[in-house]
TORKOL-4160 file (C-alpha; in steps of 0.2 Angstrom, whole numbers, padded with zeros to 4 digits, m for minus):
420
<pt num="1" X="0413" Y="m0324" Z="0512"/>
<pt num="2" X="0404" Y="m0324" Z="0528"/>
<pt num="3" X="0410" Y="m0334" Z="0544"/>
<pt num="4" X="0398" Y="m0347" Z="0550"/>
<pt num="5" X="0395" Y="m0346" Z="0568"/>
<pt num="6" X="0390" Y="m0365" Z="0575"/>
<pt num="7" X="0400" Y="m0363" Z="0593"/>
<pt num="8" X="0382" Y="m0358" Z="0600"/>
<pt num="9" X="0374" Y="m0367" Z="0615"/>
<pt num="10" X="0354" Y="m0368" Z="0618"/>
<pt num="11" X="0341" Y="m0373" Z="0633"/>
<pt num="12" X="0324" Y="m0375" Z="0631"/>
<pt num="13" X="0307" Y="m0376" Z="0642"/>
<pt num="14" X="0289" Y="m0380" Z="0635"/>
<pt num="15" X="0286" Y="m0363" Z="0632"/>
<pt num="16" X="0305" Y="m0356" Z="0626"/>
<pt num="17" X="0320" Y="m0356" Z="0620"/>
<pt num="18" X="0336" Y="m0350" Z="0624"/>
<pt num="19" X="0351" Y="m0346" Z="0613"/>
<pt num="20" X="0369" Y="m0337" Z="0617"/>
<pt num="21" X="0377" Y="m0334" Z="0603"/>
<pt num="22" X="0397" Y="m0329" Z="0604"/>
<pt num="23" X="0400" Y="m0315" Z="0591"/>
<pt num="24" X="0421" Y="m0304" Z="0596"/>
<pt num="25" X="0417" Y="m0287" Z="0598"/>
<pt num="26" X="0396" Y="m0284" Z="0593"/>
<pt num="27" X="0387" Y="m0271" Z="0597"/>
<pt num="28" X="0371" Y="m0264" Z="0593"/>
<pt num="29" X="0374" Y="m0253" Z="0581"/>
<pt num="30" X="0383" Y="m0265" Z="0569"/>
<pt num="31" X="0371" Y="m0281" Z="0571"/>
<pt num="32" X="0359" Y="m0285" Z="0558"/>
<pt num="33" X="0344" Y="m0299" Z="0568"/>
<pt num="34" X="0331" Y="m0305" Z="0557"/>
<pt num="35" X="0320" Y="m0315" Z="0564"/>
<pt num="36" X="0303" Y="m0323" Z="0560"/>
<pt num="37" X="0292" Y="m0336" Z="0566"/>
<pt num="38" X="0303" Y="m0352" Z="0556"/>
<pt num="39" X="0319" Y="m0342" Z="0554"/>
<pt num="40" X="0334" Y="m0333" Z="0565"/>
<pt num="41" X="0348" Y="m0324" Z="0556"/>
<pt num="42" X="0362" Y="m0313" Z="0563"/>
<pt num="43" X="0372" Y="m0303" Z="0554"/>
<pt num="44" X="0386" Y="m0295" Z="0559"/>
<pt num="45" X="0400" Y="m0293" Z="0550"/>
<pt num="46" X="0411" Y="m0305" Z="0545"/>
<pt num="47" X="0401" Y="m0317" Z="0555"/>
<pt num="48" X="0384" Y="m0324" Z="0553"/>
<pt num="49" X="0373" Y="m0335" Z="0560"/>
<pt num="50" X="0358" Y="m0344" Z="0555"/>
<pt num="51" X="0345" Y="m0357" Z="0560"/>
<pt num="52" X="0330" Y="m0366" Z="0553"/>
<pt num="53" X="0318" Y="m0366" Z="0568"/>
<pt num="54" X="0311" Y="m0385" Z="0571"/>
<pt num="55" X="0294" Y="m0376" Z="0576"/>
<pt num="56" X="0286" Y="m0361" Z="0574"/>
<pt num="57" X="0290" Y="m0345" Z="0587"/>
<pt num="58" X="0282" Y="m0330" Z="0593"/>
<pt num="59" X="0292" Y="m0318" Z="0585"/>
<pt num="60" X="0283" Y="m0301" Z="0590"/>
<pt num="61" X="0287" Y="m0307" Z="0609"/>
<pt num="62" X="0302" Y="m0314" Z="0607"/>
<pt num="63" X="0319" Y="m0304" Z="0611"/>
<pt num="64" X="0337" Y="m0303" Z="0610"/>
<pt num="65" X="0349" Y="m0296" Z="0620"/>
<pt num="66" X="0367" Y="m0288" Z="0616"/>
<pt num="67" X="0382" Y="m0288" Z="0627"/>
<pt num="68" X="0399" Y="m0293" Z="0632"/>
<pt num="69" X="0404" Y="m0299" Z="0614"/>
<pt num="70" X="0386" Y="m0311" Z="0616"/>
<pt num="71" X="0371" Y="m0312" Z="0610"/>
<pt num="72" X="0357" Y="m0319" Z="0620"/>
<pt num="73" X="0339" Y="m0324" Z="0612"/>
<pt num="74" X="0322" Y="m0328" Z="0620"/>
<pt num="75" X="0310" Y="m0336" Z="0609"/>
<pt num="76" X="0294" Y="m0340" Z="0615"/>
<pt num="77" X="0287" Y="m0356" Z="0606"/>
<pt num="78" X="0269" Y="m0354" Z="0599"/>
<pt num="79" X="0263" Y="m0373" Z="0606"/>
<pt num="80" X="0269" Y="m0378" Z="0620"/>
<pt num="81" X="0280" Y="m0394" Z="0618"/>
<pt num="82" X="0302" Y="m0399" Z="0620"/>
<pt num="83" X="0309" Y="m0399" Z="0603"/>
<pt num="84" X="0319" Y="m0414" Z="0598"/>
<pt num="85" X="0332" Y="m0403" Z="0591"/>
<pt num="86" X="0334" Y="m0382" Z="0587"/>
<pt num="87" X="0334" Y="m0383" Z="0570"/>
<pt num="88" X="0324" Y="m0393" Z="0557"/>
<pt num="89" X="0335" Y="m0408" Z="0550"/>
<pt num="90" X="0337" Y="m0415" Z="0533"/>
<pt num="91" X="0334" Y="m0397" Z="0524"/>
<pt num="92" X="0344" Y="m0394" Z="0510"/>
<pt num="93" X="0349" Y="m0377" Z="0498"/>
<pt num="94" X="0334" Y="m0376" Z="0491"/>
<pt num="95" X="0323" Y="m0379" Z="0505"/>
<pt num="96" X="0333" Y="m0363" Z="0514"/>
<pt num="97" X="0332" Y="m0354" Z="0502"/>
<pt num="98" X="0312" Y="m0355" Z="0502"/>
<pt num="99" X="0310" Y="m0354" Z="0522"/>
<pt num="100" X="0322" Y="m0336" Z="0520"/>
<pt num="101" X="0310" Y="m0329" Z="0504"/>
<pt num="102" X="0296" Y="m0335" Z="0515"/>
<pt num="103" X="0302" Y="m0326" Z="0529"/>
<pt num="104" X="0306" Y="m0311" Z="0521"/>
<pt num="105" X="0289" Y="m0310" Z="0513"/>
<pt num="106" X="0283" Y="m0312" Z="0530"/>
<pt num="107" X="0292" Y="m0299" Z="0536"/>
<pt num="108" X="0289" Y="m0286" Z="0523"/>
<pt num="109" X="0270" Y="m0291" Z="0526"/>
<pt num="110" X="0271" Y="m0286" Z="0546"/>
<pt num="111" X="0281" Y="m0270" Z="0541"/>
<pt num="112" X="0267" Y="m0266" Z="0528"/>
<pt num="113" X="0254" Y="m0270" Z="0542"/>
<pt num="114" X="0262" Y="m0260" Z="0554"/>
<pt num="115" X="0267" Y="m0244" Z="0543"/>
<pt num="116" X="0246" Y="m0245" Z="0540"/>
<pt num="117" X="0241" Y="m0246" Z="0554"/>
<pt num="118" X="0256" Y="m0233" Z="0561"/>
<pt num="119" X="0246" Y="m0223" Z="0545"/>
<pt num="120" X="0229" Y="m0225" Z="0552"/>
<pt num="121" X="0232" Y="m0224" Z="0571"/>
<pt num="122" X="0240" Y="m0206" Z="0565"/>
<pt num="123" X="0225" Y="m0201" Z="0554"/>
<pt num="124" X="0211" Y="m0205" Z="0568"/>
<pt num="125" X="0223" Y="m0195" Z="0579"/>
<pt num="126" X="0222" Y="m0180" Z="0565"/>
<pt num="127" X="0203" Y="m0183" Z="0566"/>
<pt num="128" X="0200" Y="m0181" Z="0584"/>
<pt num="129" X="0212" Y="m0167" Z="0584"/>
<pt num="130" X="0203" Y="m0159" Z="0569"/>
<pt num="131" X="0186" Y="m0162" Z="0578"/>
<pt num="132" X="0192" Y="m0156" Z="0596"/>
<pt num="133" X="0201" Y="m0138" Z="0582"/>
<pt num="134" X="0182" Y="m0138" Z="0576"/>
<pt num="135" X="0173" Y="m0138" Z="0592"/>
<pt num="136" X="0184" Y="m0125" Z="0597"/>
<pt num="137" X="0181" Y="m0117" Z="0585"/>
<pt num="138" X="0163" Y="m0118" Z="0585"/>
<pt num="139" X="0161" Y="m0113" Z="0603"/>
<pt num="140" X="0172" Y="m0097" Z="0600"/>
<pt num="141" X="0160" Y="m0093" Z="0585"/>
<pt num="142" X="0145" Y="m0097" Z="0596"/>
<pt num="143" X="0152" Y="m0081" Z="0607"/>
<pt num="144" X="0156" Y="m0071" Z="0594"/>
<pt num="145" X="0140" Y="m0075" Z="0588"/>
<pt num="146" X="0129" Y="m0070" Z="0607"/>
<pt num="147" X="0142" Y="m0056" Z="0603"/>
<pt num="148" X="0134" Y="m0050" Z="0588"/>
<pt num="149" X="0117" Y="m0051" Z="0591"/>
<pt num="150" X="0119" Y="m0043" Z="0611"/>
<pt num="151" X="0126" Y="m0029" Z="0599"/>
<pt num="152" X="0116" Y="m0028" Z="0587"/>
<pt num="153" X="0101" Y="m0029" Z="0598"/>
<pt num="154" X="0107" Y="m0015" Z="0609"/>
<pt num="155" X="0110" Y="m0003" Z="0592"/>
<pt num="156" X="0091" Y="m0009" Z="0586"/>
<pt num="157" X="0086" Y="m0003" Z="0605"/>
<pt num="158" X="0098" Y="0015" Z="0602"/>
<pt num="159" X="0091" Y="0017" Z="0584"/>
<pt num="160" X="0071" Y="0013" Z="0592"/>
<pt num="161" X="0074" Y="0026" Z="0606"/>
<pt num="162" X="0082" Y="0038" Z="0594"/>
<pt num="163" X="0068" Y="0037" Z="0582"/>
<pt num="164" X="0057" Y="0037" Z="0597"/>
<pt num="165" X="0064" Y="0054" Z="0603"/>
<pt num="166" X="0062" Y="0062" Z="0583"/>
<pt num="167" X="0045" Y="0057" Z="0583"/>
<pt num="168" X="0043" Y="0067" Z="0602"/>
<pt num="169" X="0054" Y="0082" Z="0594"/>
<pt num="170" X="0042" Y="0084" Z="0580"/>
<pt num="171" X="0027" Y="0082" Z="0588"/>
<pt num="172" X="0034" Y="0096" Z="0598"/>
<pt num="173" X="0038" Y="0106" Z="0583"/>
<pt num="174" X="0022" Y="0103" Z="0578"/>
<pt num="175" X="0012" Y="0109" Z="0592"/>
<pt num="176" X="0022" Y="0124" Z="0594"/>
<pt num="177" X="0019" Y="0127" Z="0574"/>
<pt num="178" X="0003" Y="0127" Z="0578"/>
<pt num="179" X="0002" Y="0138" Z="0595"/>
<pt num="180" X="0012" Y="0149" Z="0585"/>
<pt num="181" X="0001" Y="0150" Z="0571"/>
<pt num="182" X="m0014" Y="0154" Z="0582"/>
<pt num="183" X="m0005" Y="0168" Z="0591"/>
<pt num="184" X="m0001" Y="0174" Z="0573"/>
<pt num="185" X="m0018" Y="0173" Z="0569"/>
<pt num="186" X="m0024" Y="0181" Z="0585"/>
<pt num="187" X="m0013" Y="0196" Z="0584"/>
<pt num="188" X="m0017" Y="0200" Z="0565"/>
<pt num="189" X="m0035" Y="0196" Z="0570"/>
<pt num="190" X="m0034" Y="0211" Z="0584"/>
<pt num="191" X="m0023" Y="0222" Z="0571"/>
<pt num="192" X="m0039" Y="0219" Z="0561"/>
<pt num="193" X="m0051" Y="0224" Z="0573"/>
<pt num="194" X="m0041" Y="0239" Z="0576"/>
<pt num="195" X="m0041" Y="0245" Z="0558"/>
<pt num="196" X="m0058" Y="0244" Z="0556"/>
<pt num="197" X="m0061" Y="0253" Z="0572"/>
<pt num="198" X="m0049" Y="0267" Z="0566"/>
<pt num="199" X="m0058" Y="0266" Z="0549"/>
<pt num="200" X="m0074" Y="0269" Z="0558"/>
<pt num="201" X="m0069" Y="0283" Z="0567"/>
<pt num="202" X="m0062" Y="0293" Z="0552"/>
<pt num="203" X="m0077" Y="0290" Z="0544"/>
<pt num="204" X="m0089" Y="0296" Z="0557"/>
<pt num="205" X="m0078" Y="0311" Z="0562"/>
<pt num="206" X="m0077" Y="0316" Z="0541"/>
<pt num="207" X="m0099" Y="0314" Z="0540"/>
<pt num="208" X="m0099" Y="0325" Z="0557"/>
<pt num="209" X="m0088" Y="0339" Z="0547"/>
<pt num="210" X="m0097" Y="0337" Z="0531"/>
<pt num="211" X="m0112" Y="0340" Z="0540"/>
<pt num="212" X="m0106" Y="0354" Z="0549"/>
<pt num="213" X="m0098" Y="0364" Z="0532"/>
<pt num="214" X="m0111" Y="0357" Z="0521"/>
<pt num="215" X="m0118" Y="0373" Z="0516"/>
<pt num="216" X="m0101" Y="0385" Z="0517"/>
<pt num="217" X="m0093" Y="0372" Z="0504"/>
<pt num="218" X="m0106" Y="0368" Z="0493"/>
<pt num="219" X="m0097" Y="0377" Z="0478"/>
<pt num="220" X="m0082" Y="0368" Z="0480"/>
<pt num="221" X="m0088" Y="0349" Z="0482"/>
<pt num="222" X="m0090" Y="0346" Z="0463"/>
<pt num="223" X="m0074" Y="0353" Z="0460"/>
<pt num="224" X="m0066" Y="0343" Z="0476"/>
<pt num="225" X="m0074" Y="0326" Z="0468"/>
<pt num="226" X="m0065" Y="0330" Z="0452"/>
<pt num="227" X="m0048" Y="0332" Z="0459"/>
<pt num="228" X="m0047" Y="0319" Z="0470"/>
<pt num="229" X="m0052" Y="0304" Z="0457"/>
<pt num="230" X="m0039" Y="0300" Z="0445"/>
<pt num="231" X="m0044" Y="0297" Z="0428"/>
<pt num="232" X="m0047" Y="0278" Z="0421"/>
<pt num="233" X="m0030" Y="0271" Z="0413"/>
<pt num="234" X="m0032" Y="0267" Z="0395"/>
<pt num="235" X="m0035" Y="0246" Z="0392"/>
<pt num="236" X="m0019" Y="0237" Z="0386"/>
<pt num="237" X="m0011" Y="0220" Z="0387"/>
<pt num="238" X="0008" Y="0217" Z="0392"/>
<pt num="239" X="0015" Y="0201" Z="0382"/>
<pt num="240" X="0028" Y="0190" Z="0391"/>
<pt num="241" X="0039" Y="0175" Z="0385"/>
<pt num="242" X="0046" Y="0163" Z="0394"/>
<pt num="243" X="0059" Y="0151" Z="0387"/>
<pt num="244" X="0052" Y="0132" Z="0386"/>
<pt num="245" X="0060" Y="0121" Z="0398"/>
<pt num="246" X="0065" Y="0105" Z="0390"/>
<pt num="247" X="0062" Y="0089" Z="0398"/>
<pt num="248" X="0070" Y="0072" Z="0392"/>
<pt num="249" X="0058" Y="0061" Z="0395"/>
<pt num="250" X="0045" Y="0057" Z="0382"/>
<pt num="251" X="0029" Y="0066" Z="0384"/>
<pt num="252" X="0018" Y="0049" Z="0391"/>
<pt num="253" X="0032" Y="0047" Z="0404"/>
<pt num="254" X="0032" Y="0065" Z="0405"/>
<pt num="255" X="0037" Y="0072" Z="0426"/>
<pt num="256" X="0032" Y="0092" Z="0419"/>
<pt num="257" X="0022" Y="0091" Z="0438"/>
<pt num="258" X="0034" Y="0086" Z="0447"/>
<pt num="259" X="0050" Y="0094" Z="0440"/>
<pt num="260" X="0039" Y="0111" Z="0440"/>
<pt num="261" X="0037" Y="0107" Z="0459"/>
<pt num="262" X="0056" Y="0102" Z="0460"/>
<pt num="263" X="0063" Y="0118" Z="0453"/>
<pt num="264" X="0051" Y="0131" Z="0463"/>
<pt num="265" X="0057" Y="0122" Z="0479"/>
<pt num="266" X="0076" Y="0124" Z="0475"/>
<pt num="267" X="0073" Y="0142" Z="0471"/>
<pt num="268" X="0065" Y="0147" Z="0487"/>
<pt num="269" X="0079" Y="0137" Z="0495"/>
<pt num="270" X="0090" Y="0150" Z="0486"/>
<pt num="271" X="0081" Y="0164" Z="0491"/>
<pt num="272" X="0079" Y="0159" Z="0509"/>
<pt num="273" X="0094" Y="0167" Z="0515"/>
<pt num="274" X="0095" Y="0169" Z="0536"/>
<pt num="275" X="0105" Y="0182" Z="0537"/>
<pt num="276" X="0098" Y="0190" Z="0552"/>
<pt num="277" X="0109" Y="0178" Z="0562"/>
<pt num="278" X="0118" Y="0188" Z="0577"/>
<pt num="279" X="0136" Y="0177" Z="0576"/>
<pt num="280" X="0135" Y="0180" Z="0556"/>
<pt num="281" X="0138" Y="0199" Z="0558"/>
<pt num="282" X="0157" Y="0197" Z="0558"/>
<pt num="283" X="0159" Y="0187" Z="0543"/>
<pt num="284" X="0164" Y="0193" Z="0523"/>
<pt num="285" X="0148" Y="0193" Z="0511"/>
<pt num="286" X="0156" Y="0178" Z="0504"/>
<pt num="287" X="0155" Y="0169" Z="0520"/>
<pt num="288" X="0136" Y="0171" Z="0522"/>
<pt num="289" X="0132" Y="0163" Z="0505"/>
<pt num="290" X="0128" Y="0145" Z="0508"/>
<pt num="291" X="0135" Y="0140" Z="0492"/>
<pt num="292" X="0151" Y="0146" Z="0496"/>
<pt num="293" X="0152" Y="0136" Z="0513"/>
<pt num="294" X="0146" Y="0120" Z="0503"/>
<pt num="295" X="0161" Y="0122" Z="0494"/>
<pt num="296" X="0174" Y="0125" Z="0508"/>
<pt num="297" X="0166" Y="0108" Z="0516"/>
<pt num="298" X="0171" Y="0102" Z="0500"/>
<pt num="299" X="0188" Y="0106" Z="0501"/>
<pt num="300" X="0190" Y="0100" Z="0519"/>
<pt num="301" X="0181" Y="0083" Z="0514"/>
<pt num="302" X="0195" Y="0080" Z="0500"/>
<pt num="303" X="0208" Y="0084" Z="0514"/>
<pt num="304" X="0199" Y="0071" Z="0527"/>
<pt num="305" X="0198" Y="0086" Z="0540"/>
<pt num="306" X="0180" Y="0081" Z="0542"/>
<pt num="307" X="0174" Y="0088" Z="0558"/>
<pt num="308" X="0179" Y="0107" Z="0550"/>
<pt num="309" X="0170" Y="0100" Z="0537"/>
<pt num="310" X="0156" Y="0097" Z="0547"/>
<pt num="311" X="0157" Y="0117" Z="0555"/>
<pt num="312" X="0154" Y="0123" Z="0537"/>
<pt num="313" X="0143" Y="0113" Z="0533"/>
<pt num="314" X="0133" Y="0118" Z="0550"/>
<pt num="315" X="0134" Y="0134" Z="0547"/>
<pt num="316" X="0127" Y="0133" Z="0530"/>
<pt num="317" X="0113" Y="0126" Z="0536"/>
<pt num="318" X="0109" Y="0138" Z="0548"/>
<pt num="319" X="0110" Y="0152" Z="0533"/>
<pt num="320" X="0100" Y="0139" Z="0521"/>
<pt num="321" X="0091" Y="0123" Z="0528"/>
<pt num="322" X="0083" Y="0121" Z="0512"/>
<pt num="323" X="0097" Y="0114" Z="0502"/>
<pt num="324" X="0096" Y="0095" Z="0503"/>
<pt num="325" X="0116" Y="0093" Z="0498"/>
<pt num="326" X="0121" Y="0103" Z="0513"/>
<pt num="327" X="0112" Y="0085" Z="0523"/>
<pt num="328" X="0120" Y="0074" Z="0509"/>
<pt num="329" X="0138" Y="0081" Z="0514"/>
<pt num="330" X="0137" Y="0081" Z="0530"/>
<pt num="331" X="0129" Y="0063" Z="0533"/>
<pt num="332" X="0145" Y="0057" Z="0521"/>
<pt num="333" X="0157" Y="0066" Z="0536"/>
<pt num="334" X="0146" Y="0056" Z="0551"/>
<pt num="335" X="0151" Y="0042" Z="0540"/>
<pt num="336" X="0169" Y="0044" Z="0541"/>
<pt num="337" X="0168" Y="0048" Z="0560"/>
<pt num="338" X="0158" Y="0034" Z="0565"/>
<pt num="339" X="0144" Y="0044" Z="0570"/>
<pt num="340" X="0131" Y="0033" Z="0560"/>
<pt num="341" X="0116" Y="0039" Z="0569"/>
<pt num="342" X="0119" Y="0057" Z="0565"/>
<pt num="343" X="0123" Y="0049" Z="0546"/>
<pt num="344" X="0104" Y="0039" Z="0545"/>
<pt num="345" X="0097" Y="0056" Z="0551"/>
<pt num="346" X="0106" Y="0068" Z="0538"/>
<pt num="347" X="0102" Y="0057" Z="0524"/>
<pt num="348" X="0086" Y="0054" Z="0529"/>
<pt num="349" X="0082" Y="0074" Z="0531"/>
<pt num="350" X="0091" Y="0075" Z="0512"/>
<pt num="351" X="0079" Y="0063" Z="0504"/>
<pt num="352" X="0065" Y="0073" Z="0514"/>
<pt num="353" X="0071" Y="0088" Z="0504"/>
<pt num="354" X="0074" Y="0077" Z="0488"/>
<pt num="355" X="0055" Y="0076" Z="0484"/>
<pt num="356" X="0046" Y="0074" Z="0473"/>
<pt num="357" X="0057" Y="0062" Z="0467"/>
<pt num="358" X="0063" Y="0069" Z="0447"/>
<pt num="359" X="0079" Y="0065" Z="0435"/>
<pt num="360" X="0087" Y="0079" Z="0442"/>
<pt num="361" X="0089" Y="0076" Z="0461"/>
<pt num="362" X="0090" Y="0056" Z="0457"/>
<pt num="363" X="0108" Y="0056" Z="0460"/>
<pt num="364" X="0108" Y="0064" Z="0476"/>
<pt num="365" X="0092" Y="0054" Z="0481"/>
<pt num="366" X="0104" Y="0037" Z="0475"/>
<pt num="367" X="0120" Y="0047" Z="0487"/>
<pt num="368" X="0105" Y="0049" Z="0502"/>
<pt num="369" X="0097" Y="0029" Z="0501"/>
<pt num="370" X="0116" Y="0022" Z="0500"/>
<pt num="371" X="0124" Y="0034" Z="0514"/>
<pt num="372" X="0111" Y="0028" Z="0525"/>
<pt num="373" X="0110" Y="0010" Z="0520"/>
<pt num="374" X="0130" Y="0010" Z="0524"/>
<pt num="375" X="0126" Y="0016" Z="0542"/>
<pt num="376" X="0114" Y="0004" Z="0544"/>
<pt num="377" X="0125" Y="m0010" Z="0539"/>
<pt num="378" X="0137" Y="m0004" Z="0552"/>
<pt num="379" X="0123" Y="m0004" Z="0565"/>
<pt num="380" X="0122" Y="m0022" Z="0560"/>
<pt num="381" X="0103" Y="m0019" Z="0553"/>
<pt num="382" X="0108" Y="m0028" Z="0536"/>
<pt num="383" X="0090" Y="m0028" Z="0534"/>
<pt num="384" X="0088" Y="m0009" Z="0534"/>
<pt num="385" X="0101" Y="m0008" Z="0524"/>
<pt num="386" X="0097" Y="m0017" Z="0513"/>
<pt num="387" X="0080" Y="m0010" Z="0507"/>
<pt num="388" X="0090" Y="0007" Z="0505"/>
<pt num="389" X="0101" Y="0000" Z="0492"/>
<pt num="390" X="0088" Y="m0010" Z="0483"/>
<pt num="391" X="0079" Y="0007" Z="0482"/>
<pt num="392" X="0097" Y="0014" Z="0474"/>
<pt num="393" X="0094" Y="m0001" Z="0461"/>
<pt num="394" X="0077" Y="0006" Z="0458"/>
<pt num="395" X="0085" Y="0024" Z="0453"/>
<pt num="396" X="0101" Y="0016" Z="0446"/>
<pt num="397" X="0099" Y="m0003" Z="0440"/>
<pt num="398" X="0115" Y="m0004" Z="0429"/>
<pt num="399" X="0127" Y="0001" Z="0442"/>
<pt num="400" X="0136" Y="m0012" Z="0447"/>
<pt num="401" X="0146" Y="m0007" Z="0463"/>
<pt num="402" X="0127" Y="m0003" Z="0471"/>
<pt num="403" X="0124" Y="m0022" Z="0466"/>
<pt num="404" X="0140" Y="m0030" Z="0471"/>
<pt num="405" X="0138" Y="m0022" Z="0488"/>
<pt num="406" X="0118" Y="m0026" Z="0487"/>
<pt num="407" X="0122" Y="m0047" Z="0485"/>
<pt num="408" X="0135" Y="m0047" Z="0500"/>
<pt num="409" X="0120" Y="m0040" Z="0513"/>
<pt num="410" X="0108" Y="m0053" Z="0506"/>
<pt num="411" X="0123" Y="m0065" Z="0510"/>
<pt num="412" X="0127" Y="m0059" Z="0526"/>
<pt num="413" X="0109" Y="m0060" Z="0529"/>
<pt num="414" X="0105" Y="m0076" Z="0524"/>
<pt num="415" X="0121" Y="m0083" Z="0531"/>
<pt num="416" X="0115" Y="m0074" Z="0549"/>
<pt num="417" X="0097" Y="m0083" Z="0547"/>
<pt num="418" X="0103" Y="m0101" Z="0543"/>
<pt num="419" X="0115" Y="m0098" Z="0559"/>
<pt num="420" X="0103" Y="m0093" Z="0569"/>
């Protein structure tokens, strides 16, 4: 059973009230104040003190105060006006009992209040943070952004100058092709001219002889016309076969042309052999066959020691440059280094040697168009890129890692362009 404080004393002014309570031994930890506008309570163990206000308060303004075994209120009336008395008279158990529920109902609707708009002070707080994270953000993209396209631009102006230069080389080649070809033509014209002069001359000089001996070797003339002619050879006809070559595609789709074209290409790539090279005297018979270095690259590729890879495949281009996997191989080792201009150039020389297009270079020519669509997608010229995988589609259109990696550059493409 609680003990009832009533040895309080109060003051008032128009605009407050002032109330010292005596409580043995409170503190701040242990007392329990409820207060609302119509309603003061203290609770502090055994004691308790309670008081039915005779008007209403300000009770977000009002205070209390804890010290030397008192407790000393401040209420701040809402109207301005010197209460009769400080608590409401003629107020039974019931009537309390309805001013506390009121009160706490009161009070639980303030703390609701407050916890909401605690709740909503802290979300606009995570939405300006969020908005200042984004901006941040957005600017940081922005400069990676600039980033991007300074670099990309600056690869588009290496890749231009770089074709630039090719397109001077071969106009050089081309000229000297051509210079060369007239001095060729010069030189066997002269080589012409000589044997006809020498021609001439043995002629004339056998007529002077003829003339001169006419009549000493007149018996042996018929005789000299006999031997020196040979006699007609017989008519005949040789038969040769050659074993059909059998094509698999049907005859009105039929490539005979072309695949014909393809295989006399690939044997004179076989054939031509530069073995007059002065730094291939050294080497085994085996180490001049360029099939033999295409195999070492090979095995150095599977051992990711690509720059030796590089050497044998070099040097089997130097014996062979007719052999359009020698380009493939060596475009797929720039590719591991990094050197993607090197990489577009090899795989654009293999698909230059992959012609005319047939079913039996359409895997390397698939090898050559994705090599070089990777480096140009490293370049950052998704573009490029991607028109040399969508001609690997063309050769291939069921492979489905050739897709896959098709869709992501017309992402990164369309997401660069709504960016931009």
């Amino acid at each position: 059973m609680p003990l009832l404080v009533s040895d309080y004393n109060w003051q008032q002014t128009k605009t407050a009230v002032f109330i010292s309570v005596p409580l043995r031994g409170v503190c701040v930890r242990d007392a329990d104040v409820f207060c609302t506008e119509n309603y003061l309570k203290v609770n502090f163990s055994p004691f308790l003190f309670e008081v039915f206000l005779y008007a209403p308060i300000d009770d977000e303004n009002s205070k209390a105060k804890i010290g030397n075994d008192t407790i000393v209120f401040t209420l701040y009336k809402k109207e301005a006006a010197m209460w009769e008395t400080l608590s409401v008279s003629g107020v039974d158990k019931e009537m309390m009992q309805r001013i506390r529920e009121k009160s706490i109902l009161q009070a639980q609707k303030r703390a609701k209040e407050a916890t909401e708009a605690k709740a909503t002070a802290r979300r606009e707080d995570q939405k300006y943070a969020l908005n200042v994270m984004m901006k941040i953000e957005e600017e940081e993209r922005k400069k990676i952004e600039d980033m991007k396209e300074k670099e990309r631009i600056k690869a588009t102006k290496e890749l231009e100058a770089w074709k630039e230069c090719q397109r001077k080389a071969e106009e050089q080649k081309r000229i000297q092709r051509e210079e060369k070809f007239c001095e060729q033509g010069k030189k066997i014209e002269e080589e012409r001219h000589k044997l006809k002069h020498k021609s001439l001359t043995k002629i004339s000089s056998s007529r002077n002889l003829a003339t001169k001996g006419r009549d000493s070797e007149n018996i042996f003339l018929e005789k000299l016309k006999e031997d020196s002619i040979p006699a007609p050879r017989s008519i005949g006809s040789i038969k040769i076969n050659f074993t059909p070559r059998v094509f698999p595609t049907a005859l009105r789709e039929s490539q005979v042309a072309e695949e014909e074209e393809w295989l006399h290409k690939q044997a004179e790539a076989r054939r031509a052999l530069n073995t007059d090279i002065p730094e291939l005297f050294d080497l085994k018979e085996e180490e001049k066959n360029p099939e033999w270095l295409k195999d070492k690259g090979n095995k150095l590729f599977a051992t990711e020691n690509y720059l030796a890879a590089i050497n044998a495949y070099n040097l089997a281009i130097r014996l062979n440059n007719k052999i359009p996997l020698l380009y493939l191989n060596r475009a797929a080792c720039h590719l591991k280094l990094k050197n993607l201009h090197k990489a577009i150039e090899d795989s654009s020389k293999a698909l230059e040697l992959l012609t005319p297009p047939v079913p039996d270079n359409a895997n390397g020519r698939m090898k050559a168009y994705i090599r070089r669509g990777t480096a140009f997608c490293q370049l950052e010229l998704y573009i490029e890129g991607l028109q040399d995988y969508e001609a690997a589609l063309k050769i291939d259109p069921s492979n489905k890692i050739v897709q896959n990696d098709a869709e992501k550059i017309r992402k990164i493409i369309q997401g660069t362009e709504v960016k931009s």
